[in-house]
C-alpha positions as CSV (number, residue, x, y, z in Angstrom):
1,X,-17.7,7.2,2.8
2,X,-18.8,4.5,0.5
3,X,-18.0,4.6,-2.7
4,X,-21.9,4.5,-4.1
5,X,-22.0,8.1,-1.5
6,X,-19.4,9.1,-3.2
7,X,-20.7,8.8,-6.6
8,X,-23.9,10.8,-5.6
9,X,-21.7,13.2,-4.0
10,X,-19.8,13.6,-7.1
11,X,-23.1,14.1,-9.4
12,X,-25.2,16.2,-7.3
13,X,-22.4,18.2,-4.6
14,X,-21.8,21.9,-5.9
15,X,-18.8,21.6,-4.4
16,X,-17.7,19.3,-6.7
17,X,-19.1,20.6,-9.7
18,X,-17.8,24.4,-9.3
19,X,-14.4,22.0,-9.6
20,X,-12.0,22.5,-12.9
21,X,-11.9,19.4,-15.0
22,X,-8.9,18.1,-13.7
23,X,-9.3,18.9,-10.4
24,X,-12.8,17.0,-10.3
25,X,-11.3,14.2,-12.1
26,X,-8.7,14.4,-9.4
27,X,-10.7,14.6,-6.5
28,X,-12.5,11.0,-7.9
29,X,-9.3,9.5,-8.0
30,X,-7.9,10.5,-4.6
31,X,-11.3,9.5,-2.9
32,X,-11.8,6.2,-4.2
33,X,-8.2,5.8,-3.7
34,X,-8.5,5.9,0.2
35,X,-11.0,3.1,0.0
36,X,-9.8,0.4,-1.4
37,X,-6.9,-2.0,-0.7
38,X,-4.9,-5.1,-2.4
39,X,-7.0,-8.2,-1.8
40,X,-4.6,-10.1,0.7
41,X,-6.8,-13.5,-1.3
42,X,-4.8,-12.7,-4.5
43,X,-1.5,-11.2,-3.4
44,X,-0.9,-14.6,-0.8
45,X,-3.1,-17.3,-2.5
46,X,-2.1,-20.1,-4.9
47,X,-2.6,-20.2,-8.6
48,X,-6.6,-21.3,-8.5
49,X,-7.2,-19.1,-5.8
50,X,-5.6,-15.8,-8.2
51,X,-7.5,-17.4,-11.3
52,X,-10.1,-17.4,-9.2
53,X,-10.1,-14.1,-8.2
54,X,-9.0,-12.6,-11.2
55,X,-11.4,-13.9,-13.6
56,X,-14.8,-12.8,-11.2
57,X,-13.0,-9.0,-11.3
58,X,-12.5,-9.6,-15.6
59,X,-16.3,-9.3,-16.2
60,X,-17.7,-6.8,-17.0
61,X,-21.1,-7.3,-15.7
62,X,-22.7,-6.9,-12.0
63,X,-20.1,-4.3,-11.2
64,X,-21.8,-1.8,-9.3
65,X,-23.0,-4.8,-7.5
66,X,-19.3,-4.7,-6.3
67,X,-18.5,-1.3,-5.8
68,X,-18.4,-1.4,-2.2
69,X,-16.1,-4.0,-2.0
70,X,-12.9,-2.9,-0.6
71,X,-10.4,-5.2,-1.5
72,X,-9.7,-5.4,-5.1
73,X,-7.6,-6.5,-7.8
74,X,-6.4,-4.2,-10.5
75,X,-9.1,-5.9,-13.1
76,X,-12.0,-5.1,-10.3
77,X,-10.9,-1.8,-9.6
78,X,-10.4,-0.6,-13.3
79,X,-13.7,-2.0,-14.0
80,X,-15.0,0.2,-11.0
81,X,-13.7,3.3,-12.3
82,X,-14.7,2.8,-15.6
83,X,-18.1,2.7,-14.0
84,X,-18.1,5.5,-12.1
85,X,-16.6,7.7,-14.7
86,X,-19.1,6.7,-17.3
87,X,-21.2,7.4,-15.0
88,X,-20.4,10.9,-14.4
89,X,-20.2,11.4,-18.5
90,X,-16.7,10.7,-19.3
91,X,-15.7,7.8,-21.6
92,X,-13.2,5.2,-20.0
93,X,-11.9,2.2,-21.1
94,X,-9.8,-0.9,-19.5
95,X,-6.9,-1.6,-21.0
96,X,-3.3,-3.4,-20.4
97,X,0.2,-3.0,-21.3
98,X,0.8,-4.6,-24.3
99,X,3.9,-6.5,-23.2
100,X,2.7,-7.0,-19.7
101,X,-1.3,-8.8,-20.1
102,X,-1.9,-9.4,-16.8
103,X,-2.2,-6.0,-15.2
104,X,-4.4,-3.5,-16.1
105,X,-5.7,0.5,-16.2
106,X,-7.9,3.0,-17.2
107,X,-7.8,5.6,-19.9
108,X,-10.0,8.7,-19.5
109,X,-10.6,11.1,-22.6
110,X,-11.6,14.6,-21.3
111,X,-13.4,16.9,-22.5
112,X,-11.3,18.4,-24.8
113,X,-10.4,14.7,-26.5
114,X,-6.5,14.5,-24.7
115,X,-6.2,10.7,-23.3
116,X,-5.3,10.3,-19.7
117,X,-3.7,7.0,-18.6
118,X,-5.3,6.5,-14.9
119,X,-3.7,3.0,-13.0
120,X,-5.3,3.5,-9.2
121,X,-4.3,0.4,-8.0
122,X,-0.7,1.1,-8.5
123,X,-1.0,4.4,-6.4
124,X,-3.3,3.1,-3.6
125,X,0.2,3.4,-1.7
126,X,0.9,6.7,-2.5
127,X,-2.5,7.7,-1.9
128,X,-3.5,6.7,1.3
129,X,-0.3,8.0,2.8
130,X,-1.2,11.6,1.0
131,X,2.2,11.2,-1.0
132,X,2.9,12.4,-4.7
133,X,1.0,10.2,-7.4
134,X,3.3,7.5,-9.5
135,X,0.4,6.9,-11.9
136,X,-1.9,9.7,-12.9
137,X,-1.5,11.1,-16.2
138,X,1.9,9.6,-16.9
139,X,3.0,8.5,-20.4
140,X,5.5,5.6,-21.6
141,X,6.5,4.4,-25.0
142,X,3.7,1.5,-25.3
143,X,1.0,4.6,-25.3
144,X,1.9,7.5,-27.7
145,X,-1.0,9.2,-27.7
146,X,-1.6,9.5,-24.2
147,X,-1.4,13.2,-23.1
148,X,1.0,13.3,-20.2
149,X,-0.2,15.6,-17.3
150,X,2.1,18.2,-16.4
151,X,3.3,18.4,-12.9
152,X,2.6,21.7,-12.3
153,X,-0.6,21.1,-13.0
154,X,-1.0,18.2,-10.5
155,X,0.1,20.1,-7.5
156,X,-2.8,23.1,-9.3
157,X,-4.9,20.1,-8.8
158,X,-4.3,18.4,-5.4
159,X,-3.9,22.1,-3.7
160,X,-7.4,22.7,-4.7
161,X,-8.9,19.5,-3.6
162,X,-7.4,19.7,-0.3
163,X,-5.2,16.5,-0.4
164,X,-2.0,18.5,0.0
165,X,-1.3,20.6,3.3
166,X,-1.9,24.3,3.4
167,X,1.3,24.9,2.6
168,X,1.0,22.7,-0.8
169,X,3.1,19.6,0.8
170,X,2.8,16.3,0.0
171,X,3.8,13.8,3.0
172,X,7.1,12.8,0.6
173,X,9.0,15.3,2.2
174,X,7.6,14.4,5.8
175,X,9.3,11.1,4.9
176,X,12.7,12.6,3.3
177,X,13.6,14.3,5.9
178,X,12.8,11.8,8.5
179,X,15.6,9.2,6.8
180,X,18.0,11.6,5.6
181,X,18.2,12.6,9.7
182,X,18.8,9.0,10.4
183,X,21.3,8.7,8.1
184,X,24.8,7.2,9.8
185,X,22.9,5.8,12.8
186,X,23.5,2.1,13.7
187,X,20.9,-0.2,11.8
188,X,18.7,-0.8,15.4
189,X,18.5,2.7,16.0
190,X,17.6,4.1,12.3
191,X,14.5,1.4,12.2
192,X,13.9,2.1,16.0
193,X,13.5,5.4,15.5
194,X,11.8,5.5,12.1
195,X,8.9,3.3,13.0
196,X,8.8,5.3,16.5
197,X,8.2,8.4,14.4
198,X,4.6,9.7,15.1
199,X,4.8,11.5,11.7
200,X,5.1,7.9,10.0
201,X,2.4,6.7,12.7
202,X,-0.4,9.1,11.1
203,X,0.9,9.0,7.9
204,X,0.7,5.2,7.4
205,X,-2.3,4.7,10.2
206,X,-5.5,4.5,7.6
207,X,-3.6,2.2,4.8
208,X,-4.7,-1.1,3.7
209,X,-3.1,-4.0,4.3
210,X,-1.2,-4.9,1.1
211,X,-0.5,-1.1,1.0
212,X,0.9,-0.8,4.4
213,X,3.3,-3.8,4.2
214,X,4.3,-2.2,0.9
215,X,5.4,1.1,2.2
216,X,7.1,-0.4,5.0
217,X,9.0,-2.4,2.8
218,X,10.0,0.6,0.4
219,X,10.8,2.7,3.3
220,X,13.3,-0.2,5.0
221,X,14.7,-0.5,1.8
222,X,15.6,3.3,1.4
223,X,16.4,3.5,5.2
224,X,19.3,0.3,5.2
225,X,19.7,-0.3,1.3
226,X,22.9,-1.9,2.3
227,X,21.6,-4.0,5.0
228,X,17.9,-5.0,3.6
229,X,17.8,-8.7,3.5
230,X,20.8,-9.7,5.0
231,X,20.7,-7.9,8.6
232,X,17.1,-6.6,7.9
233,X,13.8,-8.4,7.0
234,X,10.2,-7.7,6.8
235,X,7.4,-10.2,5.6
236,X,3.9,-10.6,6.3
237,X,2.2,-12.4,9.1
238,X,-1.1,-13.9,10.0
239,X,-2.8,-13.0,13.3
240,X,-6.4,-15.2,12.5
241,X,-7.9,-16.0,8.7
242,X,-8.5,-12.7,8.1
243,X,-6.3,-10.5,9.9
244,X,-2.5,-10.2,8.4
245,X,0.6,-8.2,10.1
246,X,3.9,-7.4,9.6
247,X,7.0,-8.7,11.1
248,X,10.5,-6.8,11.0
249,X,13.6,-8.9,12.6
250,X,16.9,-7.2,13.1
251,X,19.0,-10.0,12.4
252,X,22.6,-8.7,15.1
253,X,24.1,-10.6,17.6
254,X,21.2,-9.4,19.8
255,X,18.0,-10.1,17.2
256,X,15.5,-7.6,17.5
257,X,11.8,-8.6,16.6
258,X,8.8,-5.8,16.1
259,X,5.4,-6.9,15.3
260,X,2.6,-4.0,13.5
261,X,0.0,-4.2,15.9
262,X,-3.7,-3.4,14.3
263,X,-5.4,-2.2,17.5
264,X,-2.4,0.6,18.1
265,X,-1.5,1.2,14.9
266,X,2.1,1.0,15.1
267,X,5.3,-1.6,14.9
268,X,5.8,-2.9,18.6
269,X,9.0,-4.2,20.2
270,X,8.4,-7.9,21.3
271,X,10.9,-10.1,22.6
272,X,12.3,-12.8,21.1
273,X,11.0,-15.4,23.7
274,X,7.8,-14.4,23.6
275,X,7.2,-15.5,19.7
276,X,6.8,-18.9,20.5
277,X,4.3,-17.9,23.1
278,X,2.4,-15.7,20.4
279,X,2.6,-18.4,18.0
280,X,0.5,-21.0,20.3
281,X,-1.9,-18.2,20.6
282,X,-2.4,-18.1,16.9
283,X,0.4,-15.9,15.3
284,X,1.7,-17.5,11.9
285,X,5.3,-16.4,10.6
286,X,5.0,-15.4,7.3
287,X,2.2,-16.6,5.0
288,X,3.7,-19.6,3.4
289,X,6.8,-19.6,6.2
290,X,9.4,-20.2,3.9
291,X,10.5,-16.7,3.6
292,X,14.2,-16.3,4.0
293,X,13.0,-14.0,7.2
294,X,11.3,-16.6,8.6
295,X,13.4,-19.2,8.6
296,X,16.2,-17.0,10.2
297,X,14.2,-16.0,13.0
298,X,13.1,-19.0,14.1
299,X,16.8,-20.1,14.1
300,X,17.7,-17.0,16.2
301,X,14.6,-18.3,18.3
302,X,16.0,-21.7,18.6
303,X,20.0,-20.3,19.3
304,X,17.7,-18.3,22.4
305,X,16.2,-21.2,23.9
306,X,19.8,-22.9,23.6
307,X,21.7,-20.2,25.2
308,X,19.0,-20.2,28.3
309,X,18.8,-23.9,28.6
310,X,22.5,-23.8,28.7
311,X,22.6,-20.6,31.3
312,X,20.0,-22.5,33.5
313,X,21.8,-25.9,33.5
314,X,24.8,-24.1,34.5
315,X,23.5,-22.5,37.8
């Protein structure tokens, strides 16, 4: 639904307004959250591009002009939700960490005057996976009088929104288990079977971009902590202008190479061989293709070729 639906829905669906506080609050947060995603422009572009970018998403004018856009910066975003909410009565401000300028959030004051520190873009991740929150009504020591949200209160919230399962789960402990039964596997097989796990299929199917390579990324990391970035690697790819993917390369004595493919929605094994052959048809390792990744596949890519001109030569 598009986020202008969505801000009818909210003003004028009983559903929503029969809703406690938080809980409506909530369920603004959670929707919006599923559709919007990291603008690939900022996260891979160079400084004039971000300037760019980041100053149209600063102003504070023709934002509901913007609304629909889906990928968004955390300037555009905040400016969006301070929209919608002072839309739907609340007061919400834009602000920034005061030793960190450059990244910004919302603060809601409900009803009853407590301060709420809302940073969406930060839990668009978390979100659109339908895993716990990182940045809903959390506190830190820049913000003392921001009333911190008690976790109890949350899972109140999210059970009666329907974004947990019936049972009250969030996908976290989908995710949990899945690694901790991997645990003591060889390094092929825990990221073989990880990425082969239909549970991690649905859960990360409906993600942005940006978001998707992220949780990858996070999950690699907790699945080979050891082995991340010297036998393991993940970096972003580009299929055309517009569409991006992810590459993982298992860096062994037999290199492993999956690709995230868009139209299955899932990490496919592709042979090393065939990357050159991919790459003629348009595929682009990494985004700038100086990632450490990178440069060590197409090495194992090269050592191939050598091996099988050698093995030919020899028969």
């Amino acid at each position: 639904m598009k986020v202008k639906e969505l801000l009818h829905e909210f003003q004028t669906n009983p559903e929503y307004q029969e809703l406690d506080e938080l809980s409506f609050i909530r369920k603004i947060y959670i929707e919006i959250g599923k559709n919007k995603t990291f603008d690939v422009r900022y996260y891979f572009g160079n400084t004039a591009t971000q300037k760019q970018i980041y100053r149209l998403a600063k102003k504070g004018t023709g934002v509901e002009d913007r609304l629909e856009d889906r990928e968004i910066i955390c300037y555009s975003l905040a400016r969006q939700c301070e929209y919608i909410f002072k839309k739907l009565g609340y007061n919400c401000t834009v602000t920034h960490e005061p030793k960190e300028l450059e990244h910004v959030f919302n603060i809601l004051t409900l009803k009853n005057g407590d301060r709420i520190k809302l940073d969406l873009q930060a839990d668009l991740e978390f979100i659109q996976t339908g895993r716990r929150t990182r940045h809903f009504g959390t506190t830190d020591d820049e913000y003392v009088l921001l009333t911190e949200v008690p976790t109890e209160e949350l899972e109140r919230a999210d059970r009666n929104i329907g974004y947990t399962s019936e049972t009250g789960e969030y996908t976290d402990e989908v995710i949990s288990s899945i690694i901790a039964d991997l645990s003591g596997l060889p390094l092929k097989d825990k990221v073989t079977k990880f990425i082969g796990d239909e549970n991690i299929i649905n859960i990360s199917a409906d993600m942005g971009y940006m978001q998707q390579y992220s949780f990858y990324y996070k999950m690699l990391t907790s699945l080979a902590e050891n082995e991340i970035w010297k036998k393991l690697y993940i970096f972003p790819c580009k299929v055309s202008q517009e569409e991006y993917t992810s590459c993982i390369f298992i860096r062994e004595q037999d290199p492993t190479v999956f690709l995230y493919s868009n139209k299955h929605n899932r990490f496919l094994n592709v042979d090393i061989e065939r990357i050159p052959d991919l790459q003629e048809e348009g595929l682009r390792l990494g985004v700038r293709g100086t990632e450490n990744g990178v440069k060590l596949l197409r090495r194992a890519i090269t050592e191939r070729k050598r091996k099988l001109d050698d093995s030919e030569q020899s028969l």
